[in-house]
SEKOLBA-306677 format. One record per residue: residue in one letter; x negated, y negated, z of N, C-alpha, C in turn. Coordinates in pm, whole numbers, padded with zeros to 5 digits, always signed. Each point is the difference from the previous one (the first is absolute). Last residue first. Layout:
AXYZXYZXYZ
...
END
This chain:
X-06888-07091+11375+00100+00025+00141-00066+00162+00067
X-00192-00440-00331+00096+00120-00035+00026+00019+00140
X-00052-00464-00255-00025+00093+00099+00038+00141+00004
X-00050-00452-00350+00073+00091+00086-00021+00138+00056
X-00170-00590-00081-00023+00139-00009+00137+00146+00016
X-00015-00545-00169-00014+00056+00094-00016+00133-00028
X-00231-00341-00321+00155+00031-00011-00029+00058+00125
X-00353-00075-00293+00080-00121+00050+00126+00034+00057
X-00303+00278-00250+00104-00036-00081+00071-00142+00084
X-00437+00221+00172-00012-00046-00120+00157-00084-00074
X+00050+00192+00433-00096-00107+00042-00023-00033-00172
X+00246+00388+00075+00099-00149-00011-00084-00137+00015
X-00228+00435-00076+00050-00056-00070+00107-00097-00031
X-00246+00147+00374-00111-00042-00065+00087-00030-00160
X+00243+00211+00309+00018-00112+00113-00146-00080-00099
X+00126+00431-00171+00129-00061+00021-00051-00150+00008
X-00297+00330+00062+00011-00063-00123+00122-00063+00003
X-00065+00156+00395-00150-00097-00020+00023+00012-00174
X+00326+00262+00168+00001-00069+00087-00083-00151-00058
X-00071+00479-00094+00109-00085-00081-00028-00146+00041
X-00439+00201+00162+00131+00049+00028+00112-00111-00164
X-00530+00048+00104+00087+00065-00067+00131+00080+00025
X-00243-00361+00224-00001-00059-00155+00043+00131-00086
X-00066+00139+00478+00129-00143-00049+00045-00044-00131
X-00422+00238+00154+00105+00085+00042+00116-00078-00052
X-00403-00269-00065+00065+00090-00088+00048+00127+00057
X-00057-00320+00342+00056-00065-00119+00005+00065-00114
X-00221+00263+00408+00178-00054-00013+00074-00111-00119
X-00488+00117-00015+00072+00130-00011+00184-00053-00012
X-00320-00321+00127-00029+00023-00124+00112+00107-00048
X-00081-00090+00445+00096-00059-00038-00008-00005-00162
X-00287+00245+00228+00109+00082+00011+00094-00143-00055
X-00410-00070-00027+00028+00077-00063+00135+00082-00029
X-00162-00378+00363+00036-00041-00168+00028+00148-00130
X-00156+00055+00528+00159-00022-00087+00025-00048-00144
X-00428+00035+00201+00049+00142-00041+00136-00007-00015
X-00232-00402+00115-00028+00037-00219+00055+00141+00037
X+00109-00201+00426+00014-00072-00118+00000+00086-00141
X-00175+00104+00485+00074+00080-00112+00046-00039-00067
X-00196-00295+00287+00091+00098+00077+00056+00087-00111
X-00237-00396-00039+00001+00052-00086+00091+00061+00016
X-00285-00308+00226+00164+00003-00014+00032+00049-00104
X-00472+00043+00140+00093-00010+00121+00174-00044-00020
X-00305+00050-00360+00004+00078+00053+00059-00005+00079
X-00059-00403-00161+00097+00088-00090-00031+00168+00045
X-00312-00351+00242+00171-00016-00009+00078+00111-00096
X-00447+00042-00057+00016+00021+00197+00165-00028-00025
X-00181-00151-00409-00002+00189-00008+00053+00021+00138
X-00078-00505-00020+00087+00093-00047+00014+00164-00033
X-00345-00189+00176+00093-00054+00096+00146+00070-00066
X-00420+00000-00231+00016+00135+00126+00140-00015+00058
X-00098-00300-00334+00021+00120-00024+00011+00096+00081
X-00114-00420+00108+00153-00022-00032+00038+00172-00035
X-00431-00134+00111+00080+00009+00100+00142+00066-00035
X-00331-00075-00376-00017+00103+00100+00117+00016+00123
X+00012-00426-00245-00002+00139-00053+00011+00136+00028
X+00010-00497+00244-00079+00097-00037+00072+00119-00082
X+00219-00518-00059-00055+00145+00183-00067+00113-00091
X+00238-00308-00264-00133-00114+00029-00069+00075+00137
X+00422+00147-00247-00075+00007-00064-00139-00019+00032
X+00389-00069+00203-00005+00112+00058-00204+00057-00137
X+00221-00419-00050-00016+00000+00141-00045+00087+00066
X+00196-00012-00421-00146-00069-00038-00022-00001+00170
X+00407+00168-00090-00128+00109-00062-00114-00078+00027
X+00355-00251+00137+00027+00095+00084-00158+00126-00075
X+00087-00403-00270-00007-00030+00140-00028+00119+00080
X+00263+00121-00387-00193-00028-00029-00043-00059+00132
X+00416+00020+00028-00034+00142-00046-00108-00004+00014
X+00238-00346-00055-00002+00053+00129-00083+00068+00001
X+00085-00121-00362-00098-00083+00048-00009+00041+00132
X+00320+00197-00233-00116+00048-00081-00098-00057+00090
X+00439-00144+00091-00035+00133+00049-00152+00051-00031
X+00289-00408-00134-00124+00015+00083-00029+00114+00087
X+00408-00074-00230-00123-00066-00117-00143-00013+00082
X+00413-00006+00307+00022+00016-00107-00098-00056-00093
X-00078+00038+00489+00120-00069-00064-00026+00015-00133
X-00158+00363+00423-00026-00133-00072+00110-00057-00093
X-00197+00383+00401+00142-00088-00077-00069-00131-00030
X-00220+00528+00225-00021-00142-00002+00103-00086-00130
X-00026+00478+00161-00073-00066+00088-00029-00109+00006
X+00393+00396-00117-00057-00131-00047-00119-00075+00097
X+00301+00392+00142-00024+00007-00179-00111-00061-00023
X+00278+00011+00410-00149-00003+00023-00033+00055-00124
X+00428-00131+00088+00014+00124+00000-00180+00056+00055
X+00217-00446-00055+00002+00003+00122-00008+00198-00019
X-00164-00234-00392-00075-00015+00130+00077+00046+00162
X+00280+00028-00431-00150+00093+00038-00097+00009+00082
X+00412-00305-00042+00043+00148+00050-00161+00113+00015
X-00012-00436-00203-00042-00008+00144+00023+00114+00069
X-00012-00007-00405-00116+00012-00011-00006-00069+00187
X+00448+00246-00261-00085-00074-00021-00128+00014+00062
X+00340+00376-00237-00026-00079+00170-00087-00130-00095
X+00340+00437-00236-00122-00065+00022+00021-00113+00139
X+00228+00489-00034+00020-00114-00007-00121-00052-00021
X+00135+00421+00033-00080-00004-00084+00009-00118+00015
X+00081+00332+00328+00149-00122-00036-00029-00044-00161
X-00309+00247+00247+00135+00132-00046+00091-00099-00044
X-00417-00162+00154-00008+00057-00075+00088+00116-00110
X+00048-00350+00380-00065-00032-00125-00034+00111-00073
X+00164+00120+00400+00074-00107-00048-00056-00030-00110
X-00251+00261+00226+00092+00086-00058+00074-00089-00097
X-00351-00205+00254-00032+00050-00118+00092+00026-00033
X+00149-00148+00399-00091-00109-00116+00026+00024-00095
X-00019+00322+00311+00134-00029-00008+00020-00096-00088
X-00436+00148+00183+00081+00118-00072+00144-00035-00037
X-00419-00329+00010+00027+00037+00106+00123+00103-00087
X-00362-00275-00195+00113-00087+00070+00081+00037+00073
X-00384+00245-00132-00012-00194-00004+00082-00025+00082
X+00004+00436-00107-00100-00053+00134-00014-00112-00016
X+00283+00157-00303+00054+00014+00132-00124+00005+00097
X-00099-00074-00454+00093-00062+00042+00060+00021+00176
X-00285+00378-00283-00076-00186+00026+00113-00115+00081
X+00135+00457-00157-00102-00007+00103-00024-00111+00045
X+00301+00029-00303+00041+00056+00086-00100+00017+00114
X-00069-00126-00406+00012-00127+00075+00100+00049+00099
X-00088+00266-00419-00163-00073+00104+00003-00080+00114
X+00406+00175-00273-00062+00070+00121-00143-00012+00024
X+00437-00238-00239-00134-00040+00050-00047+00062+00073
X+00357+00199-00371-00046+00013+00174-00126-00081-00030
X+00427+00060-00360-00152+00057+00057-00008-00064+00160
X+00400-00112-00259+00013+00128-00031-00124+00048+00035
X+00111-00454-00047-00008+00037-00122-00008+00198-00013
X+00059-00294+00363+00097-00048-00072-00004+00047-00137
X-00358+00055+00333+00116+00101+00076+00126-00053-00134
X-00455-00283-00045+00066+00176-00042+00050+00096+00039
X-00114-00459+00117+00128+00023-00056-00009+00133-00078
X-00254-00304+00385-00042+00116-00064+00137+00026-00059
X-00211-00511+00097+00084+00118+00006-00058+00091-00029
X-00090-00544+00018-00060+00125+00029+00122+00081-00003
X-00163-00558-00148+00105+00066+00023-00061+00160-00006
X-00194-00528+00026-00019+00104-00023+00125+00106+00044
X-00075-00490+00076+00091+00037-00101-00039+00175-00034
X-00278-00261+00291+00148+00059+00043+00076+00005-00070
X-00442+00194-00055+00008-00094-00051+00125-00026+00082
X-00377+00301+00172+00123+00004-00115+00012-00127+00004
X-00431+00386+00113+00048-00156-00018+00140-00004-00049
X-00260+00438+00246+00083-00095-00071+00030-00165-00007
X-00359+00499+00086+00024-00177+00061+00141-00003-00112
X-00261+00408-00039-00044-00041+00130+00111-00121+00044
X+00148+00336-00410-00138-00126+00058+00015+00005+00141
X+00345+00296-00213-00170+00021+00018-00098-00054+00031
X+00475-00163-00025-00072+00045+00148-00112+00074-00009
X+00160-00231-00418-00034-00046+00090-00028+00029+00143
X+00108+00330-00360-00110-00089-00001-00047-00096+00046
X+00431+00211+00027-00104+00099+00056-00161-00067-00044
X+00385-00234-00081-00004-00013+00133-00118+00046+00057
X+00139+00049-00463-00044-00100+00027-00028-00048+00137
X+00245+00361-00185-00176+00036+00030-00053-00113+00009
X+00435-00136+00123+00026+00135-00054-00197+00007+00031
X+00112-00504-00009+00090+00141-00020-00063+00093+00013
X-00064-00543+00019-00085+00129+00007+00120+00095+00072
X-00043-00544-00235+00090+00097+00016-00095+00174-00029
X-00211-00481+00173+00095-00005-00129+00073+00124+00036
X-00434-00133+00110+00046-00120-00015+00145-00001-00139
X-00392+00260+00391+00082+00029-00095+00064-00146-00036
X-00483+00291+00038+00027-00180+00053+00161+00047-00076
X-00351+00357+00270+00090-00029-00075+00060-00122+00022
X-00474+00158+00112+00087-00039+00039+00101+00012-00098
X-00461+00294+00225+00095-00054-00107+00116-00081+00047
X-00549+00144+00120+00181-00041+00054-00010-00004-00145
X-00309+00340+00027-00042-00183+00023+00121-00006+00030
X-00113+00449-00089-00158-00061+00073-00009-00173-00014
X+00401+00412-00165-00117-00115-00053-00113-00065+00030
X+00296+00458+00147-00158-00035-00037-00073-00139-00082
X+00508+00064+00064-00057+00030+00185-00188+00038-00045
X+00290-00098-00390-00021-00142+00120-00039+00049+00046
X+00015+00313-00228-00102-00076-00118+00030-00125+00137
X+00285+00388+00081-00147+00020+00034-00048-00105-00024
X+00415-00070-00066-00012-00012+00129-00163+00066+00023
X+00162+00016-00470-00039-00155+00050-00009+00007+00131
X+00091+00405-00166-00126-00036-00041-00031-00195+00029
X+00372+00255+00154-00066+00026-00008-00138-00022+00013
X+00447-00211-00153-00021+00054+00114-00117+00039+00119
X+00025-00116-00541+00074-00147+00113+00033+00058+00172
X-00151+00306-00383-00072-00122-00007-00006-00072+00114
X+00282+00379-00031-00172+00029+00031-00069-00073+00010
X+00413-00064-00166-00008-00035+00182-00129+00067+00041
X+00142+00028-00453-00061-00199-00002+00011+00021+00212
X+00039+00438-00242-00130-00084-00063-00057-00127+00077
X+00453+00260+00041-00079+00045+00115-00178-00095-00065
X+00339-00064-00298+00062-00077+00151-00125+00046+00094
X-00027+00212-00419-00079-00096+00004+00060-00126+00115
X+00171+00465-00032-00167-00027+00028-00039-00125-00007
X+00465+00075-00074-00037-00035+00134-00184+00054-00029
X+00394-00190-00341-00130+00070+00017-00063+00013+00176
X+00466-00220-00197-00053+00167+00032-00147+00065+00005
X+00171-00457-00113+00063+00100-00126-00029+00186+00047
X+00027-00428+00320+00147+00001-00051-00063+00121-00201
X-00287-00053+00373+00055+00086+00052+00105-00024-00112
X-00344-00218-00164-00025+00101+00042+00087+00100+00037
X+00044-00483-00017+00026+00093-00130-00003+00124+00026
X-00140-00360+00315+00127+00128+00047+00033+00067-00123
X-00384-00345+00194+00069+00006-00139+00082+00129+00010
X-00194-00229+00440-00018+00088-00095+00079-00005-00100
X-00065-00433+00260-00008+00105+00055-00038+00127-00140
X+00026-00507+00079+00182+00085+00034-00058+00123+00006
X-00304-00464+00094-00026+00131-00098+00142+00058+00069
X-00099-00475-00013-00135+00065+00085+00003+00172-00054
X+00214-00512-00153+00054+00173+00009-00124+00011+00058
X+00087-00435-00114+00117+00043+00045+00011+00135+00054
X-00351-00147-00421+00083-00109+00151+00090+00082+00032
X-00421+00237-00180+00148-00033-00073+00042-00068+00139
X-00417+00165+00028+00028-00133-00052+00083+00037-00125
X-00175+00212+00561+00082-00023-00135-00005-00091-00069
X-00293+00274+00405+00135-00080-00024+00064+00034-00146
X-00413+00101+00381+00061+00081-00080+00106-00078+00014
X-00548-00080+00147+00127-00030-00016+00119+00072-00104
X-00474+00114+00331+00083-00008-00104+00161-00038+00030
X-00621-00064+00134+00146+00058+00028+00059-00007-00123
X-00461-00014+00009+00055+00066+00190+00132-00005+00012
X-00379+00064-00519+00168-00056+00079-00013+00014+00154
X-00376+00083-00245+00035-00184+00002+00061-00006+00048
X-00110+00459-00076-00070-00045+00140+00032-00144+00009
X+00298+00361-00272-00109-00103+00006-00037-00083+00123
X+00288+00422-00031-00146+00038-00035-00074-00118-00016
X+00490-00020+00085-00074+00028+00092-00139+00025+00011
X+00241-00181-00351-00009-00105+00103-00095+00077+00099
X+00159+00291-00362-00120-00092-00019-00019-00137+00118
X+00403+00370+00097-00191+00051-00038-00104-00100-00027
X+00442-00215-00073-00047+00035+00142-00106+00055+00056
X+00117+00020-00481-00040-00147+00125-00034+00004+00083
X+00217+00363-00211-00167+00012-00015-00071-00155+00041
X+00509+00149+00080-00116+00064+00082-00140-00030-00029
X+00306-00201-00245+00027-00073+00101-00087+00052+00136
X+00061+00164-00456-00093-00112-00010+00008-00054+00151
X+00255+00367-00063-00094+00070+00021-00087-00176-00007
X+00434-00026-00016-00061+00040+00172-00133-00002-00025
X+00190-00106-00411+00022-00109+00069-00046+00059+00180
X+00140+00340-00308-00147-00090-00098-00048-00120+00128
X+00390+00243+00087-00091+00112+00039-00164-00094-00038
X+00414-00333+00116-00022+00125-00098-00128+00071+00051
X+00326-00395+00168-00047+00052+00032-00050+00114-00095
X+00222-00480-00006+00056+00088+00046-00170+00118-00039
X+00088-00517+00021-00087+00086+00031+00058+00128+00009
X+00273-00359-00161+00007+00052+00128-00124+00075+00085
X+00110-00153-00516+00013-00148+00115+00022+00036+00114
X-00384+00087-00204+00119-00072-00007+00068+00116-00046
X-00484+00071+00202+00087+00062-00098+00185-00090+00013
X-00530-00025+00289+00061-00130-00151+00086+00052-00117
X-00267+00027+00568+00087+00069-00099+00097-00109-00064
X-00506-00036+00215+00129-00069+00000+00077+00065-00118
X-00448+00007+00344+00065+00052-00090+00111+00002+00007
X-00494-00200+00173+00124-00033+00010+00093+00092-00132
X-00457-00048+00297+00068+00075-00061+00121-00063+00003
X-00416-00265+00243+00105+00089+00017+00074+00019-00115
X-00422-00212+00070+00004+00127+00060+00169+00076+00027
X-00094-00422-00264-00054-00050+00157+00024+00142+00055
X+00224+00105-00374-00020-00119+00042-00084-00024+00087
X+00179+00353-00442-00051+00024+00159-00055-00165-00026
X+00427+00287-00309-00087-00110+00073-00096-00028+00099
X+00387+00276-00316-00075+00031+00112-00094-00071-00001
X+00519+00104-00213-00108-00054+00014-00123-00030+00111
X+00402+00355-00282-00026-00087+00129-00142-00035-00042
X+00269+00233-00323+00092-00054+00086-00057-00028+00140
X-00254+00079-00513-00011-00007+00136+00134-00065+00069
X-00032+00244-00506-00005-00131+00065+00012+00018+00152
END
């Protein structure tokens, strides 16, 4: 059974993760999520894309952590090949915008899929964090990305504190490119694609390939190494400890 749904409108792609009640993240669930994306980019109808959710409330928590809590680290190193990787190539060659519409609660790899898009829509009830310093791993994709947004002292803070933020905290971080009121994120969304939708093709494509080069600055060659540093981590004590007080609910204990 398909955990996302994929739709094309008035030229724009719309794909909407549909695994209750958190979207949490699987190897099955990246790879459908990569071959969309592939298919948006190869059809000449689509010029843009929308990337949201239709579970209310959630936009996506991120990676399914089973993985590290039974020890398999190949298949940890599997899903950041996916979600690292191979999704920072599959955006930076899509050849249309993408937007992420959030309208709800975005975590963990859930973050890492909304700064892959181009654009963010949020909702202001929308809620953001990286909380896998609490569970014992490292947001180390967003070691790069983050501190040229919002600046080196910003990032650290958020990212070592694990605290979640809101959607104005995001915009004043430069996260977010456009706020809407609750339940109208989607529509936003489409607005913003169908606009970017109705400009040349061609242009948009060059235009974009021209942009995502010029701010790339070694981007996709870090993503690898931050790939590396999260399973360096995922196989410490430490990261089963802090992945199994996260399953059992309970605080972690630390070793020394």
């Amino acid at each position: 059974m398909s955990t996302i749904q994929y739709e094309v409108n008035e030229g724009v792609a719309e794909i909407l993760f549909n695994n209750p009640p958190v979207n949490a993240l699987s190897e099955e669930m990246l790879d459908e999520y990569l071959s969309l994306l592939r298919r948006a980019s190869t059809d000449a109808a689509v010029r843009a894309v929308i990337v949201g959710s239709a579970v209310p409330g959630r936009f996506c928590a991120g990676l399914n952590l089973q993985a590290i809590h039974r020890g398999e680290l190949g298949k940890v190193r599997a899903l950041l090949d996916r979600l690292y990787i191979q999704m920072t190539e599959t955006q930076f060659s899509l050849g249309k915008p993408s937007i992420a519409a959030i309208d709800g609660t975005a975590r963990g790899g859930g973050m890492t899929l909304a700064i892959s898009c181009d654009m963010i829509v949020a909702s202001e009830s929308a809620t953001f964090g990286y909380p896998e310093i609490d569970a014992g791993v490292l947001p180390s994709i967003h070691f790069t990305h983050l501190p040229r947004i919002a600046g080196r002292h910003r990032a650290f803070e958020l990212l070592f504190s694990g605290r979640s933020f809101d959607t104005a905290e995001a915009v004043s971080l430069g996260l977010v490119s456009r706020v809407t009121p609750p339940g109208e994120v989607l529509a936003t969304a489409r607005d913003l694609a169908r606009s970017i939708a109705g400009k040349s093709a061609e242009v948009i494509r060059i235009g974009r390939a021209a942009f995502m080069s010029a701010n790339d600055n070694g981007y996709r060659q870090a993503v690898v190494a931050a790939a590396d540093s999260f399973c360096n981590v995922a196989a410490t004590a430490d990261a089963r400890e802090g992945i199994a007080a996260f399953v059992e609910k309970r605080k972690p204990v630390w070793g020394r």
